[in-house]
Biotite code that builds the C-alpha atoms (Angstrom):
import biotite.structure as struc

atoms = struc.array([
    struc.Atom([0.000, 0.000, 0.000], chain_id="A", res_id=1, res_name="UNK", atom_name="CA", element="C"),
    struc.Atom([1.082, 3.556, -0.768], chain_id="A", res_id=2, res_name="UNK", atom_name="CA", element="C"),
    struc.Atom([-0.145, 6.662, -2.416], chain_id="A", res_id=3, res_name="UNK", atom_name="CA", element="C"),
    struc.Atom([-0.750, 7.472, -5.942], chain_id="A", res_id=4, res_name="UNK", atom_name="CA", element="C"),
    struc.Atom([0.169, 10.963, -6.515], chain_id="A", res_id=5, res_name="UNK", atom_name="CA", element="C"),
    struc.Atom([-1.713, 12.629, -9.917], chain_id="A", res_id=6, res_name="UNK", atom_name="CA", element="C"),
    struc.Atom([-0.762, 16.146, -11.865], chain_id="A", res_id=7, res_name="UNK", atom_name="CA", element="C"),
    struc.Atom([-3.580, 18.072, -12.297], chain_id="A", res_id=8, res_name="UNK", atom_name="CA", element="C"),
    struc.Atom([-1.781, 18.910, -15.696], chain_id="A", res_id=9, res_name="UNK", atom_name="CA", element="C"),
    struc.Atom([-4.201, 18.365, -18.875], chain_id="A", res_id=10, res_name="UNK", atom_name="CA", element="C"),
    struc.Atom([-2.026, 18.592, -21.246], chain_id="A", res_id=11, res_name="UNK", atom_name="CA", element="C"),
    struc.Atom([0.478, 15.425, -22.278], chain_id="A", res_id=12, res_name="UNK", atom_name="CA", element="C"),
    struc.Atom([2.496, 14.369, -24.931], chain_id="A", res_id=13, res_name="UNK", atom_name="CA", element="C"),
    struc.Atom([1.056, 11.373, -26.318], chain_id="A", res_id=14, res_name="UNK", atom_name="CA", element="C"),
    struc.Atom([-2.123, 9.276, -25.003], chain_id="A", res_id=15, res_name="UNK", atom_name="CA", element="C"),
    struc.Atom([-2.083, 7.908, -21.656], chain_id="A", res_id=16, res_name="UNK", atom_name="CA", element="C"),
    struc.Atom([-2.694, 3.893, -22.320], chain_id="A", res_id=17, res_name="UNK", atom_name="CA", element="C"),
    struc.Atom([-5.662, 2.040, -21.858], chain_id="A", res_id=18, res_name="UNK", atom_name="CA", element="C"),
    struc.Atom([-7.068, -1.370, -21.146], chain_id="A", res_id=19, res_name="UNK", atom_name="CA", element="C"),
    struc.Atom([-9.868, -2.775, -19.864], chain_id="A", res_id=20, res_name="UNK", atom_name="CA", element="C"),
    struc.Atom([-9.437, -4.857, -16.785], chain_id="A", res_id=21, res_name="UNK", atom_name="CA", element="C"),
    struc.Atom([-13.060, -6.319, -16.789], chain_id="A", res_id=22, res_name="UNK", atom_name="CA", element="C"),
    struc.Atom([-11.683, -8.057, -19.828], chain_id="A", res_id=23, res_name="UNK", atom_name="CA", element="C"),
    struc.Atom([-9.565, -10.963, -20.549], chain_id="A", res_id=24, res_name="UNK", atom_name="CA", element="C"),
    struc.Atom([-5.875, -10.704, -21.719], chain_id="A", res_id=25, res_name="UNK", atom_name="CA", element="C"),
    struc.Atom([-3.218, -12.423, -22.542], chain_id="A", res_id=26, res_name="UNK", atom_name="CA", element="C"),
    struc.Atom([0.073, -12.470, -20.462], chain_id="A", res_id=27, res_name="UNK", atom_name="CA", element="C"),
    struc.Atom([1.978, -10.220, -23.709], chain_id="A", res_id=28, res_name="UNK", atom_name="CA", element="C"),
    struc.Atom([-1.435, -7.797, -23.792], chain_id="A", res_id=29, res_name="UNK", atom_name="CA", element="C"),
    struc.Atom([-0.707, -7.241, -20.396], chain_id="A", res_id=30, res_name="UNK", atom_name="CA", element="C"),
    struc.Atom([3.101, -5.975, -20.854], chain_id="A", res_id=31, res_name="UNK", atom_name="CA", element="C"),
    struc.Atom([2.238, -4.325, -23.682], chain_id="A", res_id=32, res_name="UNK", atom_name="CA", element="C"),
    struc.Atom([0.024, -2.233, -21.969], chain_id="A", res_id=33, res_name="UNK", atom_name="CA", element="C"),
    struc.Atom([2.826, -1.509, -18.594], chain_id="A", res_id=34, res_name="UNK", atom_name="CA", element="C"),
    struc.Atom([5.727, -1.144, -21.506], chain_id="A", res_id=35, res_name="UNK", atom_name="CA", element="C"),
    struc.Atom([3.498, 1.447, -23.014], chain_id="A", res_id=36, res_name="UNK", atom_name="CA", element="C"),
    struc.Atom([2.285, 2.816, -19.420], chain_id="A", res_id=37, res_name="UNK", atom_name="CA", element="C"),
    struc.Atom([5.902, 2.965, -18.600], chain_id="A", res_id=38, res_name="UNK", atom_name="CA", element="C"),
    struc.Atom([6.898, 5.019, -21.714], chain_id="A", res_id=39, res_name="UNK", atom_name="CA", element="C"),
    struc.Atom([3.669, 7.446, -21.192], chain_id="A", res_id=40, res_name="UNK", atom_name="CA", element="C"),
    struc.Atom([4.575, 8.562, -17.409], chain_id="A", res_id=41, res_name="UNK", atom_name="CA", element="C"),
    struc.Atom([8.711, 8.828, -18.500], chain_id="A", res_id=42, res_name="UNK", atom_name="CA", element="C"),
    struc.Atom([7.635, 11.220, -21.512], chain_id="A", res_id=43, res_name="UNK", atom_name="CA", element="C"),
    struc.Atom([5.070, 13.536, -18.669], chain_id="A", res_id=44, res_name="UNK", atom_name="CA", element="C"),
    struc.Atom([7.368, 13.290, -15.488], chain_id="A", res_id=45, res_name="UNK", atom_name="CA", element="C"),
    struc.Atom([4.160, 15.260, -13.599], chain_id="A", res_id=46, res_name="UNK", atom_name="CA", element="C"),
    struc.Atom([1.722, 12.644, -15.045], chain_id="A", res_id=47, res_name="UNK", atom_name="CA", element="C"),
    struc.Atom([2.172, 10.468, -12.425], chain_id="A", res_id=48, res_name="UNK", atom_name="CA", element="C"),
    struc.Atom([4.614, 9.885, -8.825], chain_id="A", res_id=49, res_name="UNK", atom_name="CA", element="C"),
    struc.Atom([3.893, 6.291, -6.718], chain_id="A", res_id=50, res_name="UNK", atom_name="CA", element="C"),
    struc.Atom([5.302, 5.815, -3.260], chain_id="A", res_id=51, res_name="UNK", atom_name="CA", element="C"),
    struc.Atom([4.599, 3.200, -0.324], chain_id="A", res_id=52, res_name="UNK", atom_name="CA", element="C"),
    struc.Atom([4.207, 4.998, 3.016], chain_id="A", res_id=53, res_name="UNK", atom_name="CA", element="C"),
    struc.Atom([7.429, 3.896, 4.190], chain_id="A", res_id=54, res_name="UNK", atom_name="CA", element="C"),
    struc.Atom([9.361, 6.239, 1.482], chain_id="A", res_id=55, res_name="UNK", atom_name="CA", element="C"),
    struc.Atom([6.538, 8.659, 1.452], chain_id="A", res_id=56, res_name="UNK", atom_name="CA", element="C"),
    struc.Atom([6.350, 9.763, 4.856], chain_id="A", res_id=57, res_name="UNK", atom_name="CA", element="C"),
    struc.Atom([9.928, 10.949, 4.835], chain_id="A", res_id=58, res_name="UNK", atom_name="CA", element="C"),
    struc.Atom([9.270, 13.064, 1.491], chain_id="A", res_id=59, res_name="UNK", atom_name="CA", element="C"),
    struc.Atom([6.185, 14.460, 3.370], chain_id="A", res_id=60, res_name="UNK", atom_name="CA", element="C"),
    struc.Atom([8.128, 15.068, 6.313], chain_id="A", res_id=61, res_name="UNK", atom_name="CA", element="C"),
    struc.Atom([11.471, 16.988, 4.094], chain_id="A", res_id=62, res_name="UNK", atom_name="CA", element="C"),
    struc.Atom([8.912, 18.645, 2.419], chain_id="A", res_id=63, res_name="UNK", atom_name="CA", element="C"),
    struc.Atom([7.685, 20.159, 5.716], chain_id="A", res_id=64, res_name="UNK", atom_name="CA", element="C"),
    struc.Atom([10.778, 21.309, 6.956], chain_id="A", res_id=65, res_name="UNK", atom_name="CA", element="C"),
    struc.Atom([11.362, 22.833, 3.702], chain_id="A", res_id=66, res_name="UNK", atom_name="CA", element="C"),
    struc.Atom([8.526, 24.729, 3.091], chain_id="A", res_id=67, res_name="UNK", atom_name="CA", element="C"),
    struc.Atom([9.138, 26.236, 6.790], chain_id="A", res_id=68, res_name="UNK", atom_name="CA", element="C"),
    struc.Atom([12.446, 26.985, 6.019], chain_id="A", res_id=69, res_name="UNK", atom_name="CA", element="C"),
    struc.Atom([11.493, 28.906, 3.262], chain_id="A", res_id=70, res_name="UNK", atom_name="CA", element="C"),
    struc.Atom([8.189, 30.525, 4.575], chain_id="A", res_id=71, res_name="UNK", atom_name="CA", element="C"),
    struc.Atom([5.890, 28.837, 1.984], chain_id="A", res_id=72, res_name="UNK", atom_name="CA", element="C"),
    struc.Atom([2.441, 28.273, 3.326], chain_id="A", res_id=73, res_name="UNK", atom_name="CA", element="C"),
    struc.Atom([1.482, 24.595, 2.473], chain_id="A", res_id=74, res_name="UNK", atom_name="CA", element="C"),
    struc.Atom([-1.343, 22.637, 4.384], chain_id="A", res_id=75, res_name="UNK", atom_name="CA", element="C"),
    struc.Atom([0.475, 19.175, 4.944], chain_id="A", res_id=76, res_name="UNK", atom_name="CA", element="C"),
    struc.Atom([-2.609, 18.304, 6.902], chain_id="A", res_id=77, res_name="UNK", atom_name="CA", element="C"),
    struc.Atom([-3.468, 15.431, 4.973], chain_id="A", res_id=78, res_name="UNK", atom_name="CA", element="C"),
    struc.Atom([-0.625, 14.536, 3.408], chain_id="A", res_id=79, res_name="UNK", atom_name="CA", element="C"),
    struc.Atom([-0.335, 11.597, 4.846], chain_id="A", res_id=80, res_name="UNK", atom_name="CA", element="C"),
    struc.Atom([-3.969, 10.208, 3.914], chain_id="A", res_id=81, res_name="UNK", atom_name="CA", element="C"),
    struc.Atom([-5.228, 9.275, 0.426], chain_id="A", res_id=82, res_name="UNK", atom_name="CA", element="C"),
    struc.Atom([-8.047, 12.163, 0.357], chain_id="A", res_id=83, res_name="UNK", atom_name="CA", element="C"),
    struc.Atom([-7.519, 14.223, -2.434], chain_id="A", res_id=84, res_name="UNK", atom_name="CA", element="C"),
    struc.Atom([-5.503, 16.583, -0.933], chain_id="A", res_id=85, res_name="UNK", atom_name="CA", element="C"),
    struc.Atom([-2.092, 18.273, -2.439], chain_id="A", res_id=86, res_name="UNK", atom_name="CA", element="C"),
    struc.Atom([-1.083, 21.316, -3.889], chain_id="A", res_id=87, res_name="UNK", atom_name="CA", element="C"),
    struc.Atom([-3.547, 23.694, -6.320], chain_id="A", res_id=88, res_name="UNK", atom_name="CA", element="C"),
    struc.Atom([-0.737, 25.027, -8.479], chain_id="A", res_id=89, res_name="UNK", atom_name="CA", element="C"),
    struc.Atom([1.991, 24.805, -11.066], chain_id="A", res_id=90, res_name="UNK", atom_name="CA", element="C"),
    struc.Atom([4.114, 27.833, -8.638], chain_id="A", res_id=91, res_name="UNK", atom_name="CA", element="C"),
    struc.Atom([3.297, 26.335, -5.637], chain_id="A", res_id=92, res_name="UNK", atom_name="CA", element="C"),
    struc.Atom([4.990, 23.288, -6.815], chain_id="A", res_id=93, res_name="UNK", atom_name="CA", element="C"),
    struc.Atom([7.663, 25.200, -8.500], chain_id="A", res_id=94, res_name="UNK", atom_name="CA", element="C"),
    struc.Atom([8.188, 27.189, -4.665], chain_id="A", res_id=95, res_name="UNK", atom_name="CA", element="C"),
    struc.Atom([8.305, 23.316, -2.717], chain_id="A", res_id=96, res_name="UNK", atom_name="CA", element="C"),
    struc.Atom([10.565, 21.612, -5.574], chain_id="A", res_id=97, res_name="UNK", atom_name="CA", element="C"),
    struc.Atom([13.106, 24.996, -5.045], chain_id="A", res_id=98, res_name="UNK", atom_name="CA", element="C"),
    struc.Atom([13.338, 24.729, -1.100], chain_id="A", res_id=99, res_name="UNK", atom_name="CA", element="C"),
    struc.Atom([13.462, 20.705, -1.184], chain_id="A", res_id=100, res_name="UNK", atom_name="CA", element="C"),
    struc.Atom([16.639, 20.954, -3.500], chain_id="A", res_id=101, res_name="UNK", atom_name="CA", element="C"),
    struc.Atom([17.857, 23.880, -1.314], chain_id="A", res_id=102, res_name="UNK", atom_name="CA", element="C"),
    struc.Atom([17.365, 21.874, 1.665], chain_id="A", res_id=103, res_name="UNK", atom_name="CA", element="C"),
    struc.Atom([19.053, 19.039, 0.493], chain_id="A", res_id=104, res_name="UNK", atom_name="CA", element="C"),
    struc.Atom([22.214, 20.794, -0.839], chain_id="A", res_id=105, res_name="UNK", atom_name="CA", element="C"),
    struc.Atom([22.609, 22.032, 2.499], chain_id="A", res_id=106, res_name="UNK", atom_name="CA", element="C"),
    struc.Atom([24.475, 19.028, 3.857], chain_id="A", res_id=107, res_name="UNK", atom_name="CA", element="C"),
    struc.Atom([26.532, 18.539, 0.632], chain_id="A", res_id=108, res_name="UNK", atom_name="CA", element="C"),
    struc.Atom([26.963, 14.201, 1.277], chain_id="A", res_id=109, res_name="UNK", atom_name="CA", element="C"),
    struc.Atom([23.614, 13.725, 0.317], chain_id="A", res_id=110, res_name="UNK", atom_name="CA", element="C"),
    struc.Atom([24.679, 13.583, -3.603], chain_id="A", res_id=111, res_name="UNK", atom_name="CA", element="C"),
    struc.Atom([24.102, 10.396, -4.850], chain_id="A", res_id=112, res_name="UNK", atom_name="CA", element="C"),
    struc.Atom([21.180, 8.671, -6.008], chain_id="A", res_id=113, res_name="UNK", atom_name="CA", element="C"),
    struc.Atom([21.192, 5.574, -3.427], chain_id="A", res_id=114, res_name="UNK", atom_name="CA", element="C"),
    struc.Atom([22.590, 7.892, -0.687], chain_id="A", res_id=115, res_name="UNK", atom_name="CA", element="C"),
    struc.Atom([19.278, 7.480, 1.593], chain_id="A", res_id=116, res_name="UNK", atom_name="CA", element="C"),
    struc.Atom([17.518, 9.739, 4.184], chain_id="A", res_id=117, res_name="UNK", atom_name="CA", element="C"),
    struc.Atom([16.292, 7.918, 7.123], chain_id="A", res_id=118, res_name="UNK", atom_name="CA", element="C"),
    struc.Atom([13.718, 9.130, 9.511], chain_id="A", res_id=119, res_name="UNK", atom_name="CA", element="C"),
    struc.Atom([12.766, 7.417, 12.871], chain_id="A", res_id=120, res_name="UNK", atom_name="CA", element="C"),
    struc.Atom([9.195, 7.420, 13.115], chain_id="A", res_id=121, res_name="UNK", atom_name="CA", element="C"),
    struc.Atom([8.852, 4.702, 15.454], chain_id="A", res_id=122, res_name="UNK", atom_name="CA", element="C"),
    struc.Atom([9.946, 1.469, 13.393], chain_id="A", res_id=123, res_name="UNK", atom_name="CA", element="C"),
    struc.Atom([13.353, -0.519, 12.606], chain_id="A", res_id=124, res_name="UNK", atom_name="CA", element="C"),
    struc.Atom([14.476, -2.853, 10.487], chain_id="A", res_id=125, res_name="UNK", atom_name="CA", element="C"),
    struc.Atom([17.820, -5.158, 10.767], chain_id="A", res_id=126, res_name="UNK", atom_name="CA", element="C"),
    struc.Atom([20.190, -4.799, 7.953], chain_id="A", res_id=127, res_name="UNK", atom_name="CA", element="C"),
    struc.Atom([18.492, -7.959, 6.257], chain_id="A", res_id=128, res_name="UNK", atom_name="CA", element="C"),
    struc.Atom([15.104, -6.214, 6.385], chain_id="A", res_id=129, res_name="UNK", atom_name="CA", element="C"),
    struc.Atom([13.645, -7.782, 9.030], chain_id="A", res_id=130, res_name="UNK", atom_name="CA", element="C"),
    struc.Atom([11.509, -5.946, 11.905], chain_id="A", res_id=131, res_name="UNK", atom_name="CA", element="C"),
    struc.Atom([13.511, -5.455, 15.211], chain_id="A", res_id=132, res_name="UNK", atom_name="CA", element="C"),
    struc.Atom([11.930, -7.035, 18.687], chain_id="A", res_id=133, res_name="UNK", atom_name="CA", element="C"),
    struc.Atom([10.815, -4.013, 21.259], chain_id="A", res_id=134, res_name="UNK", atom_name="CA", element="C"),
    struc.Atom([13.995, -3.650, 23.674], chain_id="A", res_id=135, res_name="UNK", atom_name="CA", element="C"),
    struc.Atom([16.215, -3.403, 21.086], chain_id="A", res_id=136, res_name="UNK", atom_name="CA", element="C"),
    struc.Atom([13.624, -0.566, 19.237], chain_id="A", res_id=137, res_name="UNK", atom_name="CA", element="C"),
    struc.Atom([13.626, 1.025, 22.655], chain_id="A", res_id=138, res_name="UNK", atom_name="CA", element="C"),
    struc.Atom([17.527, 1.366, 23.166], chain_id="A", res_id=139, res_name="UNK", atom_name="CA", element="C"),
    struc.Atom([17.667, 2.748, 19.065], chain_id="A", res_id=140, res_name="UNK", atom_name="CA", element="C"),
    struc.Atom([14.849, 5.277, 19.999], chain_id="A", res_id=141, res_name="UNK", atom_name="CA", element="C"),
    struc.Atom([17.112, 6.256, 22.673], chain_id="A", res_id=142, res_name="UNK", atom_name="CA", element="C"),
    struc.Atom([20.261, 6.885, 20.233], chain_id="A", res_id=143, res_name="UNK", atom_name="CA", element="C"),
    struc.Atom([18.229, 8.550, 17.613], chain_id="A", res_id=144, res_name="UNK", atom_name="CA", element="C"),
    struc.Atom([14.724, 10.194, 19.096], chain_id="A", res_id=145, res_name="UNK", atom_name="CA", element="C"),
    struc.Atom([11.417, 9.700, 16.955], chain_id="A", res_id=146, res_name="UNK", atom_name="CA", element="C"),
    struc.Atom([10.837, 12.852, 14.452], chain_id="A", res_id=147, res_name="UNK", atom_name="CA", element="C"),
    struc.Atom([15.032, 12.570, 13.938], chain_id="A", res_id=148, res_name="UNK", atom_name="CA", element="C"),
    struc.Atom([16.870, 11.673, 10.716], chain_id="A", res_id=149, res_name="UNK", atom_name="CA", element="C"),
    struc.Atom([20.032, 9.797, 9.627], chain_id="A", res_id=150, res_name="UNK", atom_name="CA", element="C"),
    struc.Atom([22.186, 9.543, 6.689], chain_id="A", res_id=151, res_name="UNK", atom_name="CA", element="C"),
    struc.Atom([23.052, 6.140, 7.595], chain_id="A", res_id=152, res_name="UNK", atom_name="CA", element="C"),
    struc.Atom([22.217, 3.108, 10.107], chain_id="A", res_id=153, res_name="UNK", atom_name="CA", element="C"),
    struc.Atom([22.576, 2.961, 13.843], chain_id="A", res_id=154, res_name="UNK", atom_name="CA", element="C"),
    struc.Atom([25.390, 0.755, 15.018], chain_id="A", res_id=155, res_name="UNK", atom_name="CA", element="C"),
    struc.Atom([24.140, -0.962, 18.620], chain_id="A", res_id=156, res_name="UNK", atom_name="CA", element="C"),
    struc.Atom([25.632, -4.179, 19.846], chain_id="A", res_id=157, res_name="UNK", atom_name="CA", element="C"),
    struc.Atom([23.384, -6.597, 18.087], chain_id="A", res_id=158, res_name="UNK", atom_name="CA", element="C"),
    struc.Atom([24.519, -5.090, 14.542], chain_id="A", res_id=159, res_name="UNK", atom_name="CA", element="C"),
    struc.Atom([23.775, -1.932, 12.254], chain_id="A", res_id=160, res_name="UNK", atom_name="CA", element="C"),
    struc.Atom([19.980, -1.023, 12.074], chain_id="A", res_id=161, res_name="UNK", atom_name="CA", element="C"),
    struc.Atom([17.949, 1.471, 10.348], chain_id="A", res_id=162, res_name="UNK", atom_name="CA", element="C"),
    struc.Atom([14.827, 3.178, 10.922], chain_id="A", res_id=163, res_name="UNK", atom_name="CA", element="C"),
    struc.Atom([12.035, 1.831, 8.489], chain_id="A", res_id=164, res_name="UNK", atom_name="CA", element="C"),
    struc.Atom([11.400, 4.806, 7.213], chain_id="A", res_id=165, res_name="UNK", atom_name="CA", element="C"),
    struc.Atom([13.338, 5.921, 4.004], chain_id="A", res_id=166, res_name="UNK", atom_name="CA", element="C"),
    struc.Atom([13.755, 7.792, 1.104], chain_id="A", res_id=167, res_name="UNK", atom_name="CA", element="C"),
    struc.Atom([16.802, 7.262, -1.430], chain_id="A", res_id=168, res_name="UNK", atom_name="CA", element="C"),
    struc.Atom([17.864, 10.877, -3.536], chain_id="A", res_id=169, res_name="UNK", atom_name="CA", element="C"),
    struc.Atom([16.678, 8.989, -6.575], chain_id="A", res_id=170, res_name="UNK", atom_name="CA", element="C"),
    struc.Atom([13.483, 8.888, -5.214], chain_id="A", res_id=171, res_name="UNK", atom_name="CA", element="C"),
    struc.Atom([13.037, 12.710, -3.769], chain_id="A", res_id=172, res_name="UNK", atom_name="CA", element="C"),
    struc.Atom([14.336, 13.429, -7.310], chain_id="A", res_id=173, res_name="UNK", atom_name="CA", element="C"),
    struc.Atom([11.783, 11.867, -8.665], chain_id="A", res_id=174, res_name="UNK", atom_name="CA", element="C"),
    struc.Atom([9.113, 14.018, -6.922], chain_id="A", res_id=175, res_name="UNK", atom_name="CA", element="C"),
    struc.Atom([11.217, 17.443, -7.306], chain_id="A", res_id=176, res_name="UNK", atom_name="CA", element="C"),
    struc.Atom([11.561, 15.991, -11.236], chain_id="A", res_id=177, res_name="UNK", atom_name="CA", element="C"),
    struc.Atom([6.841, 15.541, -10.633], chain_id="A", res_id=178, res_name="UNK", atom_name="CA", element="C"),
    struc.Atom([6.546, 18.974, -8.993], chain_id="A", res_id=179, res_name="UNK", atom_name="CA", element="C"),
    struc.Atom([8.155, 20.816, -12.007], chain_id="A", res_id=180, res_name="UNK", atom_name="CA", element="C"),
    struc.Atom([5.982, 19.655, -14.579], chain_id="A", res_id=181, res_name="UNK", atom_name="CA", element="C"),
    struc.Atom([2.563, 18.581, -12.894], chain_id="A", res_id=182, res_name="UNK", atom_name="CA", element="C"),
    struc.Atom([0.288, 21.938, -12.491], chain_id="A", res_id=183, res_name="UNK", atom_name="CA", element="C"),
    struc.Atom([-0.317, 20.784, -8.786], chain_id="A", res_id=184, res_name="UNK", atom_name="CA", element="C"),
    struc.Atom([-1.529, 17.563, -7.708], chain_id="A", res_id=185, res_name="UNK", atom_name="CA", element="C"),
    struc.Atom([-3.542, 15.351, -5.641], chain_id="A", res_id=186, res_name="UNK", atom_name="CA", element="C"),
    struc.Atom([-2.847, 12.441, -3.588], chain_id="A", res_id=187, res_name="UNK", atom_name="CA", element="C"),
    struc.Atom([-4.819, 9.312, -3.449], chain_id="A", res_id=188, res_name="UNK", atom_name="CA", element="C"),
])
């Protein structure tokens, strides 16, 4: 589960794809159709941006800071539901996708595109992926508070951990990259 993030853009190059899923198809129909979905949403970079909650909430959250940083007045209210809500306009997007990239140029090592932000909101994973039992969560919550971020994972005495919550550069590109060229948007 995640959100689905639409432009409100009316205007793209080419035809978005269709099929009809009360229908039949075969197994080739059906890659034809997420081959040509695929090719749609890379020509209209605001078409479209998908994230589970696990990257999204950080994006939400570096948004936030951002937009206080820079004094932009964005309801993040319901953000972090799949309601409808987002931003109205092509500027407003323009203003959040400037302070995000100012805010992440700040630090200066966060410059590749599988250099990852990681914010403790309560969760951790082992470095295999796996959930981490209570005490151990407890002590990590301890070393890095909930609401804090890292740049990398938490070294404790039963091995490196991380908090569940991510986002990789690639991936906040990819929503700076949907802000530019979206016309606002709405999240469902």
């Amino acid at each position: 589960m995640g959100v689905d993030i639409y432009g409100r853009k009316t205007d793209w190059k080419g035809e978005r794809p269709e099929i009809d899923w009360n229908e039949d198809h075969t197994e080739e129909a059906k890659d034809e159709f997420f081959k040509l979905l695929h090719e749609f949403e890379e020509n209209n970079p605001g078409y479209y941006f998908r994230s589970n909650w696990w990257g999204w909430r950080p994006i939400v959250m570096l948004s936030e800071i951002a937009a206080a940083n820079e004094g932009l007045e964005i309801d993040f209210k319901y953000w972090g539901s799949n309601d409808g809500s987002g931003l109205e306009t092509q500027e407003q997007c323009n203003k959040l996708a400037d302070a995000i990239e100012k805010l992440i140029a700040t630090d200066g090592g966060f410059v590749e595109d599988f250099d990852t932000l990681y914010v403790n909101m309560g969760s951790w994973t082992n470095s295999q992926g796996g959930f981490v039992d209570e005490a151990i969560k407890e002590e990590l919550n301890k070393t890095l508070p909930e609401g804090r971020v890292a740049f990398t994972g938490i070294v404790h005495d039963e091995g490196v951990f991380y908090p569940s919550h991510s986002a990789d550069k690639r991936h906040i590109d990819n929503f700076i990259e949907f802000l530019r060229d979206c016309n606002g948007f709405t999240i469902w």
